[in-house]
C-alpha positions in Angstrom: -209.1 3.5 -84.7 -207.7 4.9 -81.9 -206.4 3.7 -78.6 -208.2 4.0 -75.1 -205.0 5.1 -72.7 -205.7 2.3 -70.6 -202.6 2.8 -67.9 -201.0 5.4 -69.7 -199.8 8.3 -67.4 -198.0 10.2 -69.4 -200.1 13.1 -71.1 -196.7 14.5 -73.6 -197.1 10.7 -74.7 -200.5 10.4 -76.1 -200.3 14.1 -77.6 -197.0 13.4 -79.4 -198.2 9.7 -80.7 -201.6 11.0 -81.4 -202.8 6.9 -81.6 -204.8 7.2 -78.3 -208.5 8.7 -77.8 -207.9 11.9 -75.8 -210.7 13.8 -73.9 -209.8 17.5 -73.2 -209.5 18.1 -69.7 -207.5 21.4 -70.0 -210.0 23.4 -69.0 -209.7 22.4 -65.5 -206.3 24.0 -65.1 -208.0 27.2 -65.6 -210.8 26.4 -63.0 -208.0 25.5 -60.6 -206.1 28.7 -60.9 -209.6 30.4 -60.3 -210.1 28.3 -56.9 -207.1 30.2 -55.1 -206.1 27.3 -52.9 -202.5 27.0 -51.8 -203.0 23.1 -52.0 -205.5 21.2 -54.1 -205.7 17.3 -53.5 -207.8 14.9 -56.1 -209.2 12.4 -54.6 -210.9 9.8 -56.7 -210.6 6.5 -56.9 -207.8 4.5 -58.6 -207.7 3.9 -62.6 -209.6 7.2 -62.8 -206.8 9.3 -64.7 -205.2 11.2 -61.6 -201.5 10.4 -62.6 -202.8 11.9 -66.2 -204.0 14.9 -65.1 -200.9 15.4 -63.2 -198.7 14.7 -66.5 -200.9 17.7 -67.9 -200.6 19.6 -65.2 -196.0 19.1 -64.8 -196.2 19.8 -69.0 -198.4 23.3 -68.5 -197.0 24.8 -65.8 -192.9 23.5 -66.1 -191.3 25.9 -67.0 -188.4 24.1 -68.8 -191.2 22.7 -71.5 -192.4 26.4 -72.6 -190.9 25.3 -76.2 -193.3 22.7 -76.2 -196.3 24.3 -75.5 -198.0 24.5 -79.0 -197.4 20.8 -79.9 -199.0 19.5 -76.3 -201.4 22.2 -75.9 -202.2 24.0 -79.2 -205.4 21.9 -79.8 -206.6 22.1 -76.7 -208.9 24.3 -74.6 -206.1 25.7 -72.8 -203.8 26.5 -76.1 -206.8 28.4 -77.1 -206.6 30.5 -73.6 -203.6 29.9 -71.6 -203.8 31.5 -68.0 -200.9 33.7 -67.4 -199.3 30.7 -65.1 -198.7 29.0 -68.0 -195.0 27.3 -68.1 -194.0 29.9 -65.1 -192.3 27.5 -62.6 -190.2 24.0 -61.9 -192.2 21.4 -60.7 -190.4 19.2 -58.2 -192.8 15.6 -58.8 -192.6 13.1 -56.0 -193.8 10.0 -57.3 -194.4 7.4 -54.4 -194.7 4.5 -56.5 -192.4 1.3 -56.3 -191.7 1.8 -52.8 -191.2 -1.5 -51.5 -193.9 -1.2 -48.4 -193.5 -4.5 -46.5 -190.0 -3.7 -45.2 -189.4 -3.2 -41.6 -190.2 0.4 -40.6 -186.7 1.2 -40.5 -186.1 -0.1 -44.2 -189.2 1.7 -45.3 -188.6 5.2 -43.6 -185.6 4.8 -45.9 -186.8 3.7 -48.7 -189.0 6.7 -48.7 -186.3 8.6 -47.8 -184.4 8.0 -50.8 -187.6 8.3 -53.0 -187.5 11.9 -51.9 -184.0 12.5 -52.3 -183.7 11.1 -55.5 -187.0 13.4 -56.9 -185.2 16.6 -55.4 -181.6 15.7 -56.8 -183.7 15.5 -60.1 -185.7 18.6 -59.5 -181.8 20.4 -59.2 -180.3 18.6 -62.7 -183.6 20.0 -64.6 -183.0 23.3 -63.1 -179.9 23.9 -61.7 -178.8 26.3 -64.2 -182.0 28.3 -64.9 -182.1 29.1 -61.2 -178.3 29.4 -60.3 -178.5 26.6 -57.8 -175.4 25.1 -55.8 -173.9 22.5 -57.9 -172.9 20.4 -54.6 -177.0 19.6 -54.1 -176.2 15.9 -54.3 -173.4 15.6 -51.9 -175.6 17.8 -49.7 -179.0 15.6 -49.6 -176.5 12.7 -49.0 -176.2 13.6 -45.7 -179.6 13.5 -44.4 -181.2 10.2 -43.9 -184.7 11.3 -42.7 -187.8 12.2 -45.4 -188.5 15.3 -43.4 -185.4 17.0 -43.2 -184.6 16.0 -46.9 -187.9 18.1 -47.7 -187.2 20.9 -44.9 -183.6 21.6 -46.3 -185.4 21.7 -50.3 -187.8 24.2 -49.0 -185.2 26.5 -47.3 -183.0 26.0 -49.9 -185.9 27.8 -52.6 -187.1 30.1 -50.1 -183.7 31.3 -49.9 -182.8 31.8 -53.2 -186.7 32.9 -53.7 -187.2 29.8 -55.9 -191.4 29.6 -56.4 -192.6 25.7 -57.8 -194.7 23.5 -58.0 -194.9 20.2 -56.6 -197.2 17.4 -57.9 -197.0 14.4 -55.5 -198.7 11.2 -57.4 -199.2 7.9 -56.4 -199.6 8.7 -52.4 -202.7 7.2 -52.0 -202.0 3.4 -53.0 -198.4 3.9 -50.6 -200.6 5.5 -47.8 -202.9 2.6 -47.7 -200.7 -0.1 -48.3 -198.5 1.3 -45.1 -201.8 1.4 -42.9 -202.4 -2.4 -44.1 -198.6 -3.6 -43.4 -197.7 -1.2 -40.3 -201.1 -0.3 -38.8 
């Protein structure tokens, strides 16, 4: 009998262990290529699969997984018709969970900082050599201490070099509320 992925984000994990009931959702990518938006937020409420969906969304469109498209994908809707978006970009994921919330505001505006930092220095291992980028991309985000300019300098830095990714941010919503609640 299989396995309900109770807490399981990780869709390359229940299509490789194949133990866990999975319901096809693939066919949404399709419907969200179709909607045009430049930013698409899901909101529903927690336990309801977002950080899943997510998981299938960074494994379609990364482009650094296109050798593993027919084992994730081949038995799904989307194997069966793949939009021509399929493994075309780098996906720089934020993930805002395990940020420590009930810091001082200081402490947490650096704490989040660091959460970005550390996602982008990640983002440039995975794809530093596909995309010719600096190899001094660590010792460069060192140097700014501040969420926004962290993200400002990322976004310059693949505009310049005419970088085009995607970037799934998961696990906002519990962070968001759990500021409101400690910082007002």
């Amino acid at each position: 009998m299989k396995k309900v992925p109770y807490g399981i984000a990780s869709f390359e994990k229940i299509k490789e262990y194949q133990d866990y009931y999975y319901i096809d959702k693939t066919r949404y990518i399709e419907e969200l290529e179709n909607l045009g938006g430049q930013f698409i937020f899901f909101l529903r409420p927690r336990r309801f699969g977002k950080s899943l969906f997510l998981s299938m969304l960074e494994s379609y469109y990364d482009i650094a997984r296109k050798d593993q498209f027919e084992s994730l994908f081949g038995d799904t809707y989307i194997g069966q018709n793949p939009t021509p978006l399929k493994n075309s970009f780098p996906i720089l994921k934020l993930n805002f969970s395990g940020i420590a919330v009930n810091l001082s505001e200081k402490d947490l505006a650096f704490s989040f900082a660091l959460k970005i930092r550390d996602n982008i220095i990640s983002f440039y291992r995975k794809y530093s050599k596909m995309y010719n980028l600096n190899s001094d991309y660590e010792a460069r985000y060192e140097r700014f201490s501040n969420a926004g300019d962290i993200l400002n300098h990322f976004i310059e830095q693949m505009y310049d070099k005419g970088v085009q990714y995607y970037m799934l941010i998961d696990e906002y919503d519990n962070f968001a509320n759990n500021i409101l609640i400690h910082h007002g």
